[in-house]
C-alpha positions, 0 to 999 in steps of 0.5 A: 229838297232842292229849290228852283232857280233860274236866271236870265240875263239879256242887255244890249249897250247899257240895257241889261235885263235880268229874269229870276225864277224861283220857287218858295223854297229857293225865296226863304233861303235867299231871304234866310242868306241876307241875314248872314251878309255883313252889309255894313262891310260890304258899303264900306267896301264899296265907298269908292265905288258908288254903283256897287254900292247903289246895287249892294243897297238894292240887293239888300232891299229885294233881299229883305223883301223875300223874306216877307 
C-alpha cells in the first residue's frame, strides 16, 4: 500500500516556504528512513558548508519527531 505525500515549495528572494502533506504511512517510513541516514557522515561532510549542516541537523531533528 502506498502512502500520501505531497510537497509544496513557494519563496520569493530569500523566503522560501515548504508545505508537506503526508499521511501516517508515508510519516512512519520517513521516521523508519532517518534510521538508515548515517548522520555522522553526512556533518562531517558538510563541516565546510555550515547551512548544509544547520539543515542536515534540522532534517534530522523532524525526522525523529515523526517517528513519535
Amino acid at each position: 500500500m502506498q502512502g500520501l505525500f505531497e510537497y509544496k515549495l513557494d519563496g520569493k528572494g530569500d523566503a522560501v516556504v515548504l508545505g508537506v502533506d503526508l499521511d501516517s504511512i508515508s510519516a512512519k517510513a520517513l521516521a523508519r528512513l532517518d534510521r538508515y541516514i548515517n548522520w555522522e557522515d553526512v556533518l562531517k561532510l558538510t563541516e565546510n558548508d555550515p547551512e548544509a549542516a544547520s539543515a542536515a541537523e534540522r532534517l534530522h531533528t523532524v525526522l525523529q519527531h515523526l517517528g513519535r
